[in-house]
PDB file of N, H, CA, C and O in Angstrom:
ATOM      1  N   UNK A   1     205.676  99.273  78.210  1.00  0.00           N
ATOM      2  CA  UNK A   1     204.893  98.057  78.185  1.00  0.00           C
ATOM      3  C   UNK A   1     204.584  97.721  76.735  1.00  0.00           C
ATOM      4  O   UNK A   1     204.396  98.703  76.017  1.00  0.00           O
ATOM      5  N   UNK A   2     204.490  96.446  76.128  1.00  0.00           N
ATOM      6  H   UNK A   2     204.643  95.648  76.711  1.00  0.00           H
ATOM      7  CA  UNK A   2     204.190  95.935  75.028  1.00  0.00           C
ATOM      8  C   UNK A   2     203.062  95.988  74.728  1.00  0.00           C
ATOM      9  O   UNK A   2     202.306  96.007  75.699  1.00  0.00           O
ATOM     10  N   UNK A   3     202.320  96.044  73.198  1.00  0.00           N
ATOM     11  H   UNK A   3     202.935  96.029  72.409  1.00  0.00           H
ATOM     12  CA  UNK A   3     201.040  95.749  72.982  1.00  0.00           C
ATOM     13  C   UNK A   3     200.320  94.653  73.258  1.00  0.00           C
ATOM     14  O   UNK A   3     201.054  93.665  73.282  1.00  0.00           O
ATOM     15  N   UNK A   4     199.386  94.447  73.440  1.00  0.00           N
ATOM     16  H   UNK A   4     198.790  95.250  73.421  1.00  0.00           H
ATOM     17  CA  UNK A   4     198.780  93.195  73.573  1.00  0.00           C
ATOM     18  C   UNK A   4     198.486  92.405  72.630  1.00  0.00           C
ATOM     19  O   UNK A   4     198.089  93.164  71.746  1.00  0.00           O
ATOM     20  N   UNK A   5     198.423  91.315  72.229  1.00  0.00           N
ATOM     21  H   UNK A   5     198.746  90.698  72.947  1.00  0.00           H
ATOM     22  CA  UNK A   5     198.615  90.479  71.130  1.00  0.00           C
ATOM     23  C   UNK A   5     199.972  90.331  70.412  1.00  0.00           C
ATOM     24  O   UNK A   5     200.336  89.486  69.594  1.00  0.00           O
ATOM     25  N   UNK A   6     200.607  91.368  70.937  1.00  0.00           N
ATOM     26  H   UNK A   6     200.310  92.054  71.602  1.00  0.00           H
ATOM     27  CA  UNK A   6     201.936  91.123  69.674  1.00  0.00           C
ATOM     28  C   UNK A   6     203.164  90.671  70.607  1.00  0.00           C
ATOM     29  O   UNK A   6     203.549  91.356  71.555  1.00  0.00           O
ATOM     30  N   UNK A   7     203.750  89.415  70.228  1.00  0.00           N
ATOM     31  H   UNK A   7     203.438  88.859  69.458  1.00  0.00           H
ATOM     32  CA  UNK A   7     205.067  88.424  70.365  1.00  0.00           C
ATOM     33  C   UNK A   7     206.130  89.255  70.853  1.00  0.00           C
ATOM     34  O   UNK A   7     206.391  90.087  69.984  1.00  0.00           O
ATOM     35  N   UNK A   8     206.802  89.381  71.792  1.00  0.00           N
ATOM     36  H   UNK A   8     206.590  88.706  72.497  1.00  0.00           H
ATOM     37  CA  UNK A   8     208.007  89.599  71.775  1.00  0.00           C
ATOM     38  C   UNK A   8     209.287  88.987  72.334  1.00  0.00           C
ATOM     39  O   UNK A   8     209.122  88.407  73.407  1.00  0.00           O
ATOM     40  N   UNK A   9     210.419  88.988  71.887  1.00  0.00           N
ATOM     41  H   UNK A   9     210.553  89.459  71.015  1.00  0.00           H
ATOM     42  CA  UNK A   9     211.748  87.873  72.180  1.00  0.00           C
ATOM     43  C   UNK A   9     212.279  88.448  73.368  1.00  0.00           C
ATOM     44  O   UNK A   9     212.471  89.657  73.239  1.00  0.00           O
ATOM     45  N   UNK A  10     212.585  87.980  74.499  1.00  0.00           N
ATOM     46  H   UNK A  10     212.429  86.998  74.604  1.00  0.00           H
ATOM     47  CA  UNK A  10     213.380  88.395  75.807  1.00  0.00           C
ATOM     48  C   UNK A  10     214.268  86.865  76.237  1.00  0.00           C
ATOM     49  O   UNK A  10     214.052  85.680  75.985  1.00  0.00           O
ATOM     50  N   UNK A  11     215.236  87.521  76.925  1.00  0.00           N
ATOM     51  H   UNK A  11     215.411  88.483  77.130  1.00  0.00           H
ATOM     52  CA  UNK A  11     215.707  86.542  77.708  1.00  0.00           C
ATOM     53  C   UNK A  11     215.847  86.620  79.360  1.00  0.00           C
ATOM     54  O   UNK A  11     215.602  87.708  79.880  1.00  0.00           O
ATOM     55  N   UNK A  12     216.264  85.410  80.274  1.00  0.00           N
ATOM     56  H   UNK A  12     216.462  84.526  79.851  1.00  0.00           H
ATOM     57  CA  UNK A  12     216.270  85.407  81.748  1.00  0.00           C
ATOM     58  C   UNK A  12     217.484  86.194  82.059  1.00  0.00           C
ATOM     59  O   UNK A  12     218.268  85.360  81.607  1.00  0.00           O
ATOM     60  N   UNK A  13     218.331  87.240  82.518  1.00  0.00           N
ATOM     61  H   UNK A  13     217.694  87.917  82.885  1.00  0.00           H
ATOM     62  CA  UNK A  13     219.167  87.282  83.308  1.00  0.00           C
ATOM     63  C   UNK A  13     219.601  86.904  84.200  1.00  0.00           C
ATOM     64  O   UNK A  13     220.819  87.007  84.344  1.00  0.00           O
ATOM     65  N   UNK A  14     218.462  86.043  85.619  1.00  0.00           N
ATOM     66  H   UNK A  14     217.473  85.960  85.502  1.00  0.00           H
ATOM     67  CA  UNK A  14     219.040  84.985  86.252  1.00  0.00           C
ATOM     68  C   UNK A  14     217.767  83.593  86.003  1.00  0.00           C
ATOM     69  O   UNK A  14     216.547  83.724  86.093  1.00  0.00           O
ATOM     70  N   UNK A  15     218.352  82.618  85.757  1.00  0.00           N
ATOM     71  H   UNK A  15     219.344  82.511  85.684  1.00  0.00           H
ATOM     72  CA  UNK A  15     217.551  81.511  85.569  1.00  0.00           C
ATOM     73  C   UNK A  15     216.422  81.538  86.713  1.00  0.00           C
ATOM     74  O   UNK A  15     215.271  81.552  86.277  1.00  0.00           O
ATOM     75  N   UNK A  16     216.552  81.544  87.895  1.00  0.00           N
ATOM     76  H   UNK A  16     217.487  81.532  88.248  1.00  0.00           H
ATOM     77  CA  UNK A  16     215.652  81.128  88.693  1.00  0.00           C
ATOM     78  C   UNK A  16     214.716  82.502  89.391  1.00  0.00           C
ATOM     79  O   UNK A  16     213.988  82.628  90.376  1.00  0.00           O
ATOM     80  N   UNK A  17     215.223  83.466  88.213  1.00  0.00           N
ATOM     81  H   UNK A  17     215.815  83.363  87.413  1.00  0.00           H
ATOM     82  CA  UNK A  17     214.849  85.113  89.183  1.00  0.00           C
ATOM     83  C   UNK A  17     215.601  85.577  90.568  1.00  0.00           C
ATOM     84  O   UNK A  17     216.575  85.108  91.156  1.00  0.00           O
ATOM     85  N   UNK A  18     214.870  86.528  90.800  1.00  0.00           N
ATOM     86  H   UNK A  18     214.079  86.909  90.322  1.00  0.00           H
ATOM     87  CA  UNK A  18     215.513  87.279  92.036  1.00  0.00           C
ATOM     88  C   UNK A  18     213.750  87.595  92.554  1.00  0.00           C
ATOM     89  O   UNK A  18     212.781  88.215  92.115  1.00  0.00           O
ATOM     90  N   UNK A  19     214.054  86.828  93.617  1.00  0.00           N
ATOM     91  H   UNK A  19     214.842  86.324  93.973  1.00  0.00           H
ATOM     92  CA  UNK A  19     212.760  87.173  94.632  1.00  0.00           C
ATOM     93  C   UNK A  19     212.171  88.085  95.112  1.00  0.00           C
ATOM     94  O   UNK A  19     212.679  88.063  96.233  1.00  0.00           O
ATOM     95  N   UNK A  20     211.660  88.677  95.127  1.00  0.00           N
ATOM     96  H   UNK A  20     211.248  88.695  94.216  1.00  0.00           H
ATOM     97  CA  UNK A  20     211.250  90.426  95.614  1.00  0.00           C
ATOM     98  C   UNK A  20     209.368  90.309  96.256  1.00  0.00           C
ATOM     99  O   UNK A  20     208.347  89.760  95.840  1.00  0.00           O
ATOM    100  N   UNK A  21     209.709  91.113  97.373  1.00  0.00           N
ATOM    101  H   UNK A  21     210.538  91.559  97.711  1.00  0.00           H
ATOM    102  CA  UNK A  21     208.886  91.726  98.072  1.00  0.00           C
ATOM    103  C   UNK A  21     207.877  92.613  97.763  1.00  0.00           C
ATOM    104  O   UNK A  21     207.998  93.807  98.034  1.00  0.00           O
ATOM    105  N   UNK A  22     206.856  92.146  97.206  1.00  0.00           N
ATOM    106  H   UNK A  22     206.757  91.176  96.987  1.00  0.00           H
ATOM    107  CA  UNK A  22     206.394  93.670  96.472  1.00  0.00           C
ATOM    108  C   UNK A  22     205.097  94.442  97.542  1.00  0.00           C
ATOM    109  O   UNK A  22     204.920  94.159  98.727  1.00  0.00           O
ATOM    110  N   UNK A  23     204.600  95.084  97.033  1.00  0.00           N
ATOM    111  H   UNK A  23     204.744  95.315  96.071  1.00  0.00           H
ATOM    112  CA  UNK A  23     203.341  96.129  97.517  1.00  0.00           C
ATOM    113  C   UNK A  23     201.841  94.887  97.365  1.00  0.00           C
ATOM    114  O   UNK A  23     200.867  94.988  98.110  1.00  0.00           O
ATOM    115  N   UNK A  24     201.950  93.850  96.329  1.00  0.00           N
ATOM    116  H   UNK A  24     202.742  93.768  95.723  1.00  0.00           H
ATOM    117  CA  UNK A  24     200.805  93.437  96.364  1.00  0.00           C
ATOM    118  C   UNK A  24     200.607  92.352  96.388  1.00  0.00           C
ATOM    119  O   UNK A  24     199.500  91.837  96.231  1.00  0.00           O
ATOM    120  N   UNK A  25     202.363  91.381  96.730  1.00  0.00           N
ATOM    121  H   UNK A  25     203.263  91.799  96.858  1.00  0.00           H
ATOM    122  CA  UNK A  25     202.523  90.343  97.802  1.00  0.00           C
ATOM    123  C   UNK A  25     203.796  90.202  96.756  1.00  0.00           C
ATOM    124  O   UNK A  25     204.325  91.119  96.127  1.00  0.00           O
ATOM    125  N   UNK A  26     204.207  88.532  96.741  1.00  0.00           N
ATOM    126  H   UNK A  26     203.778  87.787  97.251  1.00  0.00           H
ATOM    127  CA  UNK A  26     205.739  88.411  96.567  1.00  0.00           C
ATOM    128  C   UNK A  26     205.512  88.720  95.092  1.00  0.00           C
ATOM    129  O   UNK A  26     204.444  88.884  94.502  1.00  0.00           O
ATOM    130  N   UNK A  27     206.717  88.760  94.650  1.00  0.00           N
ATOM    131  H   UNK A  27     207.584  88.627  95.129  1.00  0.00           H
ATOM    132  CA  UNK A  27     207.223  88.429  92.902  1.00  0.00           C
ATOM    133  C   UNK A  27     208.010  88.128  92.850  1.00  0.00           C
ATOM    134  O   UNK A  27     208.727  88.034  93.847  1.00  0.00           O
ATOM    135  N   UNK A  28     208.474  87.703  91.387  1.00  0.00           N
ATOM    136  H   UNK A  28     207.891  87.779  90.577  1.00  0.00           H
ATOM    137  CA  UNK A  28     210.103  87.824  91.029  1.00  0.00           C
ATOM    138  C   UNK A  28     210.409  88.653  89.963  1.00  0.00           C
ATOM    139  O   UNK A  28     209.615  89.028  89.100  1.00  0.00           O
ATOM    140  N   UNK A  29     211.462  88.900  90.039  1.00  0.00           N
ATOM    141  H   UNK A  29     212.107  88.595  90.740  1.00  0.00           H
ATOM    142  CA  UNK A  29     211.903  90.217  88.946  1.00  0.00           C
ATOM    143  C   UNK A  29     210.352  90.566  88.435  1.00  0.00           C
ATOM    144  O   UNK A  29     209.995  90.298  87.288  1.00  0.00           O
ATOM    145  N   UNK A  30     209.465  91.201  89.423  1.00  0.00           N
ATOM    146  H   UNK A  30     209.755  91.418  90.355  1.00  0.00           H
ATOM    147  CA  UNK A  30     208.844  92.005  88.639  1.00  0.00           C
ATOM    148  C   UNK A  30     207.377  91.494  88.104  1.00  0.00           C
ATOM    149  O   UNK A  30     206.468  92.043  87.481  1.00  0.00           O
ATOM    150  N   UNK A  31     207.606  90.024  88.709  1.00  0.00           N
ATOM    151  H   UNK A  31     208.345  89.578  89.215  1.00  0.00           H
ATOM    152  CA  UNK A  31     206.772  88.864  87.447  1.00  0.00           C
ATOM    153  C   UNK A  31     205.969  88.126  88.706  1.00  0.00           C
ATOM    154  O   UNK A  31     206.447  87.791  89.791  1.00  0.00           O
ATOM    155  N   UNK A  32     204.851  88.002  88.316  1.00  0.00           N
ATOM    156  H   UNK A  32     204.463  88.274  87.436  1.00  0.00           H
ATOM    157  CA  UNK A  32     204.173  86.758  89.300  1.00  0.00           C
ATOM    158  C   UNK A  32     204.871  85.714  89.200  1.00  0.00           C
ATOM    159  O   UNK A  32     205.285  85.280  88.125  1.00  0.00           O
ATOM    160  N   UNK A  33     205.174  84.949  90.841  1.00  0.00           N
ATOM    161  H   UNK A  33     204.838  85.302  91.715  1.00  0.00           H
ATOM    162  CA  UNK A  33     205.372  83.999  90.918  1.00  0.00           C
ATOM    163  C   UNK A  33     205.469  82.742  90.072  1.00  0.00           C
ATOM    164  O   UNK A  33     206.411  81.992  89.817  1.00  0.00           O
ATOM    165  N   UNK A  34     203.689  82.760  89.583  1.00  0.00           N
ATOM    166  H   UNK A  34     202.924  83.370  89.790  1.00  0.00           H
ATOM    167  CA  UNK A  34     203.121  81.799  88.858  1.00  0.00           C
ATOM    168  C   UNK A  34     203.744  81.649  87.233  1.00  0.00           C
ATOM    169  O   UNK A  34     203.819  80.663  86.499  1.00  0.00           O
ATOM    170  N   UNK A  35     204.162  83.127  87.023  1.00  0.00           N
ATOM    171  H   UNK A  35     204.102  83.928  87.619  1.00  0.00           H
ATOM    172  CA  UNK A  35     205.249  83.083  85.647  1.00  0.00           C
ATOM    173  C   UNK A  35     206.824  82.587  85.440  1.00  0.00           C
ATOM    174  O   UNK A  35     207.542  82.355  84.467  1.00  0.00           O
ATOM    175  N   UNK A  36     206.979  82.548  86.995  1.00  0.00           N
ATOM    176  H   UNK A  36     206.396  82.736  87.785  1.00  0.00           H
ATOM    177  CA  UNK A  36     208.639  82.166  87.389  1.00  0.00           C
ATOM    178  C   UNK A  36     208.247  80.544  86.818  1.00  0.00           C
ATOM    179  O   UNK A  36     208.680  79.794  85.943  1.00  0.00           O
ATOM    180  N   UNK A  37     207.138  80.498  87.895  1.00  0.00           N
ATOM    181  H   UNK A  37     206.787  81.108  88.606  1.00  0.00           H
ATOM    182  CA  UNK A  37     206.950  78.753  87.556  1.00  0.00           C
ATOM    183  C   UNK A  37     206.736  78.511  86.461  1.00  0.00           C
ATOM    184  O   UNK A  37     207.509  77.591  86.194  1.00  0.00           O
ATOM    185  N   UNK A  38     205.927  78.839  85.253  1.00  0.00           N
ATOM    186  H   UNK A  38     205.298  79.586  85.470  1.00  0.00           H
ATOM    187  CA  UNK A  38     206.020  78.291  84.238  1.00  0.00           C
ATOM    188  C   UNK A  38     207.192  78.128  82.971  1.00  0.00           C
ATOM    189  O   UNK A  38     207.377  77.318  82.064  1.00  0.00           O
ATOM    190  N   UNK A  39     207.834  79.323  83.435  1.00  0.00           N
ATOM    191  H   UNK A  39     207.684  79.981  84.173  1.00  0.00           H
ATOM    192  CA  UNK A  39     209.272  79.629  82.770  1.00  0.00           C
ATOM    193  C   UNK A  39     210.199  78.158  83.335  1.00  0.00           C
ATOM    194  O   UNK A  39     210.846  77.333  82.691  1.00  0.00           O
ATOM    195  N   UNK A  40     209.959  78.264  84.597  1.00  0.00           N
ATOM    196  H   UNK A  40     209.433  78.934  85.121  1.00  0.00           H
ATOM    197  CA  UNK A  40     210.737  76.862  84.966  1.00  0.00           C
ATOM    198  C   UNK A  40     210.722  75.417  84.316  1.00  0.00           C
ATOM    199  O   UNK A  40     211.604  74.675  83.882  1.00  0.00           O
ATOM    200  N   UNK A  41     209.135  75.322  84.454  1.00  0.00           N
ATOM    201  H   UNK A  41     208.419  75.924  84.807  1.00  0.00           H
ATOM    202  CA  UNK A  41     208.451  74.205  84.198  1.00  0.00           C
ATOM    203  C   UNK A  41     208.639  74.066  82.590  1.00  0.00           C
ATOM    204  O   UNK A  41     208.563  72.938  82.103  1.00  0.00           O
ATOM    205  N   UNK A  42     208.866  75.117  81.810  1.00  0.00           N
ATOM    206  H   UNK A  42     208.928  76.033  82.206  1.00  0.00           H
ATOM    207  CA  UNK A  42     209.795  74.942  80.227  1.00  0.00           C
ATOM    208  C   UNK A  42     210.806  74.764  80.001  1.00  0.00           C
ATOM    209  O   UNK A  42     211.298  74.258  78.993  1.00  0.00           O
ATOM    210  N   UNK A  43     211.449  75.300  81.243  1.00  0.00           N
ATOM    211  H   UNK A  43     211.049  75.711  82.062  1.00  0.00           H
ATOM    212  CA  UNK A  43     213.006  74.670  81.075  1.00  0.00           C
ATOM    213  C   UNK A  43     214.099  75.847  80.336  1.00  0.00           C
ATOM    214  O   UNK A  43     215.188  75.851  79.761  1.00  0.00           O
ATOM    215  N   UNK A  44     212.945  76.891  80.800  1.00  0.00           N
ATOM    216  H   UNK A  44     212.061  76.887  81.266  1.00  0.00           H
ATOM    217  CA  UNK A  44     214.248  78.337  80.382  1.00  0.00           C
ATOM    218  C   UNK A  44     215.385  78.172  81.053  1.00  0.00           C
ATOM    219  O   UNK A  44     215.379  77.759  82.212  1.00  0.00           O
ATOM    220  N   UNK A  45     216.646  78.519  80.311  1.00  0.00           N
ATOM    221  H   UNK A  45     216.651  78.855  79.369  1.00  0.00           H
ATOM    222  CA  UNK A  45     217.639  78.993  81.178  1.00  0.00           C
ATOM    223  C   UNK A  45     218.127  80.267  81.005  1.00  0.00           C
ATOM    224  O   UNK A  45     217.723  81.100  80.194  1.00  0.00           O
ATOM    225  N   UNK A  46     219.104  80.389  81.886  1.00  0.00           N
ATOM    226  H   UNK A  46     219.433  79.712  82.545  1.00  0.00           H
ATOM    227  CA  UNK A  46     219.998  81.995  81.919  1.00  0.00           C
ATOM    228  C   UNK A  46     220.061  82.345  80.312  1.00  0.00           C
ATOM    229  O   UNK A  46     220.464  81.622  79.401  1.00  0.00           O
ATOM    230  N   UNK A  47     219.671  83.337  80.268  1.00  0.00           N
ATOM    231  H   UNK A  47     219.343  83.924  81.008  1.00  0.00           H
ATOM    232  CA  UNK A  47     219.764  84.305  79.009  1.00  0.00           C
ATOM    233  C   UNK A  47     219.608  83.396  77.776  1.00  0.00           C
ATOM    234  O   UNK A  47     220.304  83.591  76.780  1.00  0.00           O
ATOM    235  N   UNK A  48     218.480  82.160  77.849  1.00  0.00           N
ATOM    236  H   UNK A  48     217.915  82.001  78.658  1.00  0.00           H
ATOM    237  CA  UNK A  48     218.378  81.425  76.792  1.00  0.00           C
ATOM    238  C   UNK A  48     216.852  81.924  75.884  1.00  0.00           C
ATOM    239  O   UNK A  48     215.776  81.450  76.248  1.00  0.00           O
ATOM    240  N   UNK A  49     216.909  82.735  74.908  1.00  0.00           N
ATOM    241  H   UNK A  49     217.783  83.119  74.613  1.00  0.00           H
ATOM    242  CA  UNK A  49     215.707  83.550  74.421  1.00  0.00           C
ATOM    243  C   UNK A  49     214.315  82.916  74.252  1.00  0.00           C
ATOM    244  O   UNK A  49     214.304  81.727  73.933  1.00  0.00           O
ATOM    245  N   UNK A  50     212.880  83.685  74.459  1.00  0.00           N
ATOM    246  H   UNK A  50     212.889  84.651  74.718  1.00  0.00           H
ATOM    247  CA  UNK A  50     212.295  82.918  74.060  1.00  0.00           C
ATOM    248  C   UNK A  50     211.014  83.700  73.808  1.00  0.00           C
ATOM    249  O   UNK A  50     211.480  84.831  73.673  1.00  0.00           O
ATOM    250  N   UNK A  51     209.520  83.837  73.639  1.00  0.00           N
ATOM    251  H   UNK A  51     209.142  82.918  73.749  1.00  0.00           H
ATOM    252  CA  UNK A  51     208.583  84.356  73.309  1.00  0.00           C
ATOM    253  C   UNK A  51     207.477  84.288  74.139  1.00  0.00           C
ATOM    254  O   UNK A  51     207.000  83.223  74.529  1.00  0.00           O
ATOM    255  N   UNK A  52     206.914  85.740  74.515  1.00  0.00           N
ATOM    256  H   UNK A  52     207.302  86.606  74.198  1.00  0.00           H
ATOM    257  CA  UNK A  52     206.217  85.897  75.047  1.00  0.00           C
ATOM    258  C   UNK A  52     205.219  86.740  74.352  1.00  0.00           C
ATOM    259  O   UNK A  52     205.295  87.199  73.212  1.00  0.00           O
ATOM    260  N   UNK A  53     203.941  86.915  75.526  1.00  0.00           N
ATOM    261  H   UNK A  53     203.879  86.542  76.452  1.00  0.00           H
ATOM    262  CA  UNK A  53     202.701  87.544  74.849  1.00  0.00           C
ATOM    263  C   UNK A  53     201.866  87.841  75.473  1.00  0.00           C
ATOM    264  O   UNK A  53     201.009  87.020  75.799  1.00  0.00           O
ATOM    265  N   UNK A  54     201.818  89.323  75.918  1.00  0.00           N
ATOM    266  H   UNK A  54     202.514  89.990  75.653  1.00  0.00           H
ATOM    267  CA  UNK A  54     200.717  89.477  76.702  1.00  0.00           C
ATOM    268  C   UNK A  54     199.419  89.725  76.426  1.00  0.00           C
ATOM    269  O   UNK A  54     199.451  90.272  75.324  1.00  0.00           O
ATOM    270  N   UNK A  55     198.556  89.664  76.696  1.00  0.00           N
ATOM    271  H   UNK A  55     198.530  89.220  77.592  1.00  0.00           H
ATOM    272  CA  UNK A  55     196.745  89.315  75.696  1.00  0.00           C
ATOM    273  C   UNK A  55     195.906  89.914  76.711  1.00  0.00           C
ATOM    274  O   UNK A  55     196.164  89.787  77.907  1.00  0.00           O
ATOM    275  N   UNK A  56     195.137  90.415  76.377  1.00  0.00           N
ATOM    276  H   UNK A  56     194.928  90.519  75.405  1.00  0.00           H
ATOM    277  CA  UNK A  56     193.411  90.908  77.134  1.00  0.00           C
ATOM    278  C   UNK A  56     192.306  90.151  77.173  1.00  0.00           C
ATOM    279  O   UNK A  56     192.213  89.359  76.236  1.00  0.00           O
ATOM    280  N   UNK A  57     191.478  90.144  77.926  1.00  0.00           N
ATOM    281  H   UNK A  57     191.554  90.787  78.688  1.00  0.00           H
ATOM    282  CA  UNK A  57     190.587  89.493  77.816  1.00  0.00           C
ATOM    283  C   UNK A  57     189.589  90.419  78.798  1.00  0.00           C
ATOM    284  O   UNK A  57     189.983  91.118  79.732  1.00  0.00           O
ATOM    285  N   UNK A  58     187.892  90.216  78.261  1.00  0.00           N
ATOM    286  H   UNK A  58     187.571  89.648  77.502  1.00  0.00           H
ATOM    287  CA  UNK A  58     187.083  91.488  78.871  1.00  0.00           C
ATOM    288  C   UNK A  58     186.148  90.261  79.531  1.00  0.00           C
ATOM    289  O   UNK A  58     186.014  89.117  79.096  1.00  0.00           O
ATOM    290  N   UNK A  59     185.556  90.855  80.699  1.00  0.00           N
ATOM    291  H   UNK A  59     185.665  91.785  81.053  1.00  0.00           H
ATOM    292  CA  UNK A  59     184.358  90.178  80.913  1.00  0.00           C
ATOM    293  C   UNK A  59     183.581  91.037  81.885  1.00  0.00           C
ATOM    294  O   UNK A  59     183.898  91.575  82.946  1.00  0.00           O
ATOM    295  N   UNK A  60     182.218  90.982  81.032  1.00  0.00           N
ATOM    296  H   UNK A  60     181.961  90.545  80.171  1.00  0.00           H
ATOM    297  CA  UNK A  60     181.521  92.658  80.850  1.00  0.00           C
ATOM    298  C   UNK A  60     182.103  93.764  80.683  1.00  0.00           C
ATOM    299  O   UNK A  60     182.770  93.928  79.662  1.00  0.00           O
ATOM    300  N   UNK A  61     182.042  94.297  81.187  1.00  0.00           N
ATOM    301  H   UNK A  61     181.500  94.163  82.017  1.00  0.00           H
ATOM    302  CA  UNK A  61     182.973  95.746  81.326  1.00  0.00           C
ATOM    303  C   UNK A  61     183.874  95.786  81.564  1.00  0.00           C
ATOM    304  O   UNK A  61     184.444  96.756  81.063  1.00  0.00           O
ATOM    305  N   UNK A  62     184.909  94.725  82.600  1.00  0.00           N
ATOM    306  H   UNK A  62     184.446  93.938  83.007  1.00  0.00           H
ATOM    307  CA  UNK A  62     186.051  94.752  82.809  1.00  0.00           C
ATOM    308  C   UNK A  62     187.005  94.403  81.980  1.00  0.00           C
ATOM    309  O   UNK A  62     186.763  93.677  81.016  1.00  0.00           O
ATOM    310  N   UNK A  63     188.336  94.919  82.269  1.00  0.00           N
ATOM    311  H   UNK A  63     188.533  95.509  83.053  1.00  0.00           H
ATOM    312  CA  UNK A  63     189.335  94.371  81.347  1.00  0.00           C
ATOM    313  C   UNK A  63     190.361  93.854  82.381  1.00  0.00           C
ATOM    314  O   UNK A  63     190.584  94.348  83.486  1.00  0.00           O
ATOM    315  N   UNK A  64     191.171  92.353  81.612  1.00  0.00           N
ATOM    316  H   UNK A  64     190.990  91.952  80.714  1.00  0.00           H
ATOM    317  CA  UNK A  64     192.025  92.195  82.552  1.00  0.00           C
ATOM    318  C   UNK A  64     192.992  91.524  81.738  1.00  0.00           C
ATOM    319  O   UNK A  64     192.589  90.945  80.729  1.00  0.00           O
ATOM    320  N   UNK A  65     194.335  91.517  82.056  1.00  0.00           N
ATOM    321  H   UNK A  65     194.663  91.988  82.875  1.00  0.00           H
ATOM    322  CA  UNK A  65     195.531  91.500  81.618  1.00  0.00           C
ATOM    323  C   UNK A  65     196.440  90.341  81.881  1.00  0.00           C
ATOM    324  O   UNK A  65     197.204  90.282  82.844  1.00  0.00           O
ATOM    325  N   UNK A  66     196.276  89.224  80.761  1.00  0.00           N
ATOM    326  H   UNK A  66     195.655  89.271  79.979  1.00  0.00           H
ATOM    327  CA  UNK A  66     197.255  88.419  81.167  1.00  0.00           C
ATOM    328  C   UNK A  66     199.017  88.084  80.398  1.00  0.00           C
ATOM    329  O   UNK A  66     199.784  87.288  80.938  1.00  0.00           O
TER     330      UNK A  66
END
């Protein structure tokens, strides 16, 4: 897993994902739904590179991971 705050370059292997069944409801490759959609809604394509970033954020005591 990547650090949080820091950028990293990936690309799609299939443009639209691969749908999957998971333990804590659907995904795709791995990814919330809601990330398929926004990847869409940018207009990624198949193996076209681009930047991501995963970040923390606390509220009280908790930590949570977006």
């Amino acid at each position: 897993m990547c650090d949080a705050h820091l950028p990293i370059t990936v690309g799609l292997a299939h443009a639209d994902g691969i749908k999957l069944e998971g333990r804590f409801g659907d995904q795709v490759e791995c990814k919330p739904p809601i990330v398929r959609d926004k990847l869409v809604e940018l207009g990624n394509r198949q193996n076209e590179r681009f930047g991501i970033c995963r970040t923390e954020r606390c509220e009280g005591n908790r930590r949570f991971v977006d």
